[in-house]
N, C-alpha and C positions, 0 to 999 in steps of 0.2 A: 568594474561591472557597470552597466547602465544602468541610466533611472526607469523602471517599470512603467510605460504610461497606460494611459487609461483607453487608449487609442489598439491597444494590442491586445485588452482582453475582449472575453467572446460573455456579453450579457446577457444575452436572450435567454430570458426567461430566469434570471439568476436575481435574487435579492440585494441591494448593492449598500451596505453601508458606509457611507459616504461622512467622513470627518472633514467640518464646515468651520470656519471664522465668523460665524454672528454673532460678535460678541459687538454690539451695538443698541441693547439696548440699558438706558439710565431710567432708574426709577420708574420701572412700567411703561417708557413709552421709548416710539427709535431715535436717537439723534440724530445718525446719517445712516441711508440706508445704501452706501458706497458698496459695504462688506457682501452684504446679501446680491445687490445686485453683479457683484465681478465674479460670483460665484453660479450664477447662472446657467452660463453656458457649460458647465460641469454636469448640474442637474438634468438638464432638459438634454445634454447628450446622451446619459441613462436611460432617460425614457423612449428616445429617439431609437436606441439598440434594442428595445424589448426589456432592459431592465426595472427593475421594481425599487425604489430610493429609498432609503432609513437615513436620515438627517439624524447628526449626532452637531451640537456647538458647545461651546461653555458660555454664560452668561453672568458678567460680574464678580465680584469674590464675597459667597453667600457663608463660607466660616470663617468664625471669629478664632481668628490666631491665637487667641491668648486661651481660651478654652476650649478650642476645636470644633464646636458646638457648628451646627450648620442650619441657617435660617431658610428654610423655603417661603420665599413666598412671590407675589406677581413680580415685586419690584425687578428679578431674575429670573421671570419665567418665559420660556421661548414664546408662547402665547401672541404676542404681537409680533415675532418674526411672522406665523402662519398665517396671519390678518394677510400681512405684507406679501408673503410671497401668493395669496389665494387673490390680489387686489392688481396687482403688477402683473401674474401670468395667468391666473384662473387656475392652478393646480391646488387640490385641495389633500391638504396638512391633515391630520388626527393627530393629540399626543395623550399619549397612557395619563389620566390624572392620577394612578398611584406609581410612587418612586418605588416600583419594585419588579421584576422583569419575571418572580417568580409566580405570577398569576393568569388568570382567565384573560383579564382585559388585553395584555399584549396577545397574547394567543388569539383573540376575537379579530383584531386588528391584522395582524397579519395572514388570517384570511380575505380580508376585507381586502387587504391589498394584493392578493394573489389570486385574488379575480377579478381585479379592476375597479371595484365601488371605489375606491380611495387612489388619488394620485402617489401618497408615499403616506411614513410615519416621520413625526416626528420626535425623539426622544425629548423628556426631560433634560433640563439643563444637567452638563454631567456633573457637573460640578454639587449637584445637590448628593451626589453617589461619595459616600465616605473614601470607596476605592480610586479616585479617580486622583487623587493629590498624596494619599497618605506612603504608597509606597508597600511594599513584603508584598505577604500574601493577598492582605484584601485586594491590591493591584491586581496582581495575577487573578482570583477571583473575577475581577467586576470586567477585565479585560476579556475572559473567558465569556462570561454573560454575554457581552456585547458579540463576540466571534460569533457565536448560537444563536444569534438571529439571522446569519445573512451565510452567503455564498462566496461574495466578494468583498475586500476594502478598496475605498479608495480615499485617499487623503488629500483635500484641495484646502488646509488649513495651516499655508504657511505662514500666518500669522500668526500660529501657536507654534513653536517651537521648541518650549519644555516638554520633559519627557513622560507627560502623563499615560495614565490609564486608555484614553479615548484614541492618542496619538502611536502610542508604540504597542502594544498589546494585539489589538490585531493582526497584524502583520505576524506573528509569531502563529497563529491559526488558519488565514485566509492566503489566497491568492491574493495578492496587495499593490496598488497602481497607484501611480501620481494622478492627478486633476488636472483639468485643462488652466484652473487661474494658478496653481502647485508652479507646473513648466510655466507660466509666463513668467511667476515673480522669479523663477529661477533664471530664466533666460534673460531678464532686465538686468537682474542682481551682476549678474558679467560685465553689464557695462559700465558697470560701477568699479568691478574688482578689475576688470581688461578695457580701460576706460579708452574711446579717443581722447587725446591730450590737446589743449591743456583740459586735465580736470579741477575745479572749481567747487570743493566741501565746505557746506555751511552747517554749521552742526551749535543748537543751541542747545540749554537745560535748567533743570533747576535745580538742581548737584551737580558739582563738579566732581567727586571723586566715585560714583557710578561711572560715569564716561569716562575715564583718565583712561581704561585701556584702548577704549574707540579711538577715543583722540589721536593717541601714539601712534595706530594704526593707521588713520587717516592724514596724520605730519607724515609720514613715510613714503604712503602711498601718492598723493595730491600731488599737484601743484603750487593747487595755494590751500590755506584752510581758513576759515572765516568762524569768528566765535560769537554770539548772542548768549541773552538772559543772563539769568545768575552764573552762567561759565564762563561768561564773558567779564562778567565783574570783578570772577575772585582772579583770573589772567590778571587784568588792571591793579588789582591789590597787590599779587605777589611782583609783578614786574615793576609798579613803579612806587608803590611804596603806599598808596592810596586807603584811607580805613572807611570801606564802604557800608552803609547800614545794611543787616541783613547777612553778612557772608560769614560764615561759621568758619570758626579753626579749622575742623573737617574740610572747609573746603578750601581755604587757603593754603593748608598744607601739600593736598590735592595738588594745588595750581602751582606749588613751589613746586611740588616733584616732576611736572609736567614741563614749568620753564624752563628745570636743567636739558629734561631730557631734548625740549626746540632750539637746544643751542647751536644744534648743528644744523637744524633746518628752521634757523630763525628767518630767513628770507623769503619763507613760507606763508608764514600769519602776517592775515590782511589785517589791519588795525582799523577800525572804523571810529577816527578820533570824536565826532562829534555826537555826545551822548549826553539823554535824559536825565538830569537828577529834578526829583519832587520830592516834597519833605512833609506828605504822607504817601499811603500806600494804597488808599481804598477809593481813593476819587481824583480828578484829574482839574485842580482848582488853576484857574488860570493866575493866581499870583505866587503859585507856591510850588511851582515847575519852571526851569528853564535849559536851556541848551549847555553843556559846559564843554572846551576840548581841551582834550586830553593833552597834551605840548601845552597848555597854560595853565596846569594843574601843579602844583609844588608837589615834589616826593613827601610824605607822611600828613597830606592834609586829609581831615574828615569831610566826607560827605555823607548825604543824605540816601535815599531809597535813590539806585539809579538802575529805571524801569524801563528805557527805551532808546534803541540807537534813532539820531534824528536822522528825518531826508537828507539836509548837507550835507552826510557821508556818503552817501550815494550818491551823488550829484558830483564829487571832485572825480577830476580825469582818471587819477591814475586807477579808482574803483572799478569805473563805467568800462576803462580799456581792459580789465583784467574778464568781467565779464562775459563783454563784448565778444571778447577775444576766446573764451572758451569754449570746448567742443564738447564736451561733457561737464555737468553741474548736477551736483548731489544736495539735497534739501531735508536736513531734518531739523527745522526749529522754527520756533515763532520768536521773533525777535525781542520783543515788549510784554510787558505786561499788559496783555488783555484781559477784557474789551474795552479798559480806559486811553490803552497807549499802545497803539495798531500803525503808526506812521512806519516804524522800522521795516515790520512785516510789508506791509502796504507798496513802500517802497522798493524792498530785497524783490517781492516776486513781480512788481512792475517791471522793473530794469531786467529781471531774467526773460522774461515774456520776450523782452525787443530784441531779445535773441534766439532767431528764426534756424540755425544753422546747427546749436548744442543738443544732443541727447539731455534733457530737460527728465531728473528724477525724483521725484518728491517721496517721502517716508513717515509717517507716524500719525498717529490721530487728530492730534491737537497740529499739526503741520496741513494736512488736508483741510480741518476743517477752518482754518483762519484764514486760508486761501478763499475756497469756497463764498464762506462768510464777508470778505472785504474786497473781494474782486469776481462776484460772480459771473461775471459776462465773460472774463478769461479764463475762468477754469471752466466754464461751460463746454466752450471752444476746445479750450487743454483736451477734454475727455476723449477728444476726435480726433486730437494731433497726435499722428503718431511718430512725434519729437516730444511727448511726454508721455509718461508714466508715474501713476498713480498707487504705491506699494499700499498694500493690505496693512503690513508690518511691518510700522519703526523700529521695534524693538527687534525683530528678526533682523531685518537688515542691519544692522551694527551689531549684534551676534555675529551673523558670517562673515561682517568685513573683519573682524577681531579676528577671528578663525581663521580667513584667508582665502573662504571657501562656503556654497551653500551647503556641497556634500559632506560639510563635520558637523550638520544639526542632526541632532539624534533622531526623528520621526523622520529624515529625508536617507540616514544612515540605516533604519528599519525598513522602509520599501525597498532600500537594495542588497538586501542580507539573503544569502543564499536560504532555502532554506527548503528542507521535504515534505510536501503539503499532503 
């Protein structure tokens, strides 16, 4: 079955609610406003057809896990997304200030917007909705609410991928269509899984044994695969015997079960010998950091915090030629510990830059925005090269490469479910 797009339904005059990725804002204010703006042209195509937009996003994680309890307040309120988006295009936002959809005020509003005073609504963060995470019935429930506002869904929030309330639920009520940013990350995401070769995975973290199943997937698939941060350290511990400050049993064990499994595609992992050790963690003192490589390291020696791959790994031939030489490059990691130890990063997406000829794929929050942040003149540039792309969702994307596939994420497996409307 195809994917539903948004291109084939008929909105004139239809209410559209539209499940968004603004999940950008930190403590009341925006950090990057990347999300909001890739989603754009999703919006403004609604309004372009005659339709009428209900913004739904999630913002932040407003309940405490340990007692379920759910904190609303500004620090997680969409409030500055609609600054943004009335600042950026002049379309003017309203959001119900009570969290309950059983009232006047939504009802007031949705006239307002069916006759034009108002460019759209915006909901509440959903996440402040008990039904949006808990699962049973409340799900069903809050799912059903949200159906009963609108005519249409459309879901351009592939950066949410779990199976919530906001994400799967409608589709079960509505006529239900992909977004225009939905199809693009889908359609990039291919060139990742139907890569031109060679492809070139650089994949960092701060756990190792969250990504063990990425990894495997990415030794299998790649050509080469390149490891950063703390994934890259506990690799160093279990392969050569190294006891690094910092790397938990959890994640060494991780990294042993990982080594057996690169036995067979050990000619895979690029080793970036020349690495960071500082002997603290929270500032970048010039007598208490230096360069160490790995080939002059004895099996079982201690080290300190090692928080950054340096330039000279980038700089020897055989790195620059593997590069160079790729046709596809996948990007999900900051290489160092920033903002004190930025050279790794600095240098990983300098040296990709010089490579004018690769589908150029970057993925994840903290990936985008160290880019951003330590080379803004090239990622300026990047935004208009279309040899790169910019994913919404790190965590989606290594979802589906795990998978094999974007069509086994559940919200992407719900827009193409049969179903009798």
């Amino acid at each position: 079955m195809k994917l539903p797009k948004i291109q084939d339904a008929d909105l004139r005059g239809k209410i559209v609610l539209i499940r968004v990725d603004h999940n950008v804002v930190k403590k009341g204010r925006i950090k990057d406003p990347y999300r909001i703006d890739a989603s754009l042209d999703t919006i403004q195509y609604v309004i372009s057809k005659g339709g009428k937009p209900i913004l739904m996003t999630h913002v932040g994680r407003p309940r405490n896990k340990k007692t379920g309890e759910i904190d609303i307040s500004d620090k997680t309120s969409v409030k500055p997304i609609i600054e943004y988006l009335k600042k950026k295009t002049g379309l003017i936002f309203l959001t119900p200030d009570e969290v309950d959809f059983q009232n006047h005020e939504i009802d007031n509003l949705l006239k307002d917007l069916k006759s034009n005073e108002i460019s759209g609504i915006y909901l509440p963060n959903v996440r402040w909705f008990e039904g949006e995470e808990s699962g049973g019935e409340k799900t069903r429930m809050f799912g059903n609410e949200l159906a009963n506002l609108a005519d249409v869904f459309v879901n351009d929030a592939f950066g949410s991928w779990q199976p919530h309330a906001s994400t799967i639920e409608p589709t079960k009520y509505l006529p239900s269509y992909a977004g225009i940013l939905m199809q693009k990350e889908i359609e990039n995401l291919s060139k990742v899984l139907n890569p031109q070769r060679p492809l070139v995975a650089v994949i960092a973290g701060s756990k190792f044994d969250t990504k063990i199943g990425t990894l495997t997937s990415f030794l299998k698939m790649a050509d080469y695969l390149v490891l950063g941060g703390v994934i890259y350290n506990a690799y160093l511990c279990a392969k050569y015997g190294f006891k690094i400050s910092g790397i938990t049993d959890e994640d060494l064990k991780a990294a042993q079960e990982f080594l057996k499994f690169s036995d067979t595609f050990s000619d895979k992992i690029l080793e970036l010998p020349f690495i960071i050790e500082s002997d603290v963690l929270e500032e970048k003192i010039a007598e208490k950091f230096r360069i160490r490589n790995i080939i002059e390291i004895k099996p079982g020696t201690k080290l300190n915090f090692i928080l950054d791959v340096s330039t000279k790994s980038f700089e020897l031939k055989k790195v620059k030629d593997i590069f160079h030489d790729a046709r596809t490059i996948f990007v999900n990691a900051v290489m160092g510990f920033t903002p004190n130890f930025y050279e790794g990063t600095f240098s990983l997406n300098s040296l990709i830059d010089q490579n004018k000829n690769a589908n150029k794929l970057f993925g994840g929050g903290d990936t985008l925005q160290e880019f951003k942040t330590l080379l803004p003149g090239i990622y300026n540039l990047a935004l208009k090269d279309e040899k790169y792309y910019f994913f919404t969702g790190g965590g989606t994307i290594l979802k589906a490469v795990k998978e094999g596939t974007a069509f086994g994420l559940e919200p992407v497996k719900a827009l193409m479910r049969e179903r009798i409307l």
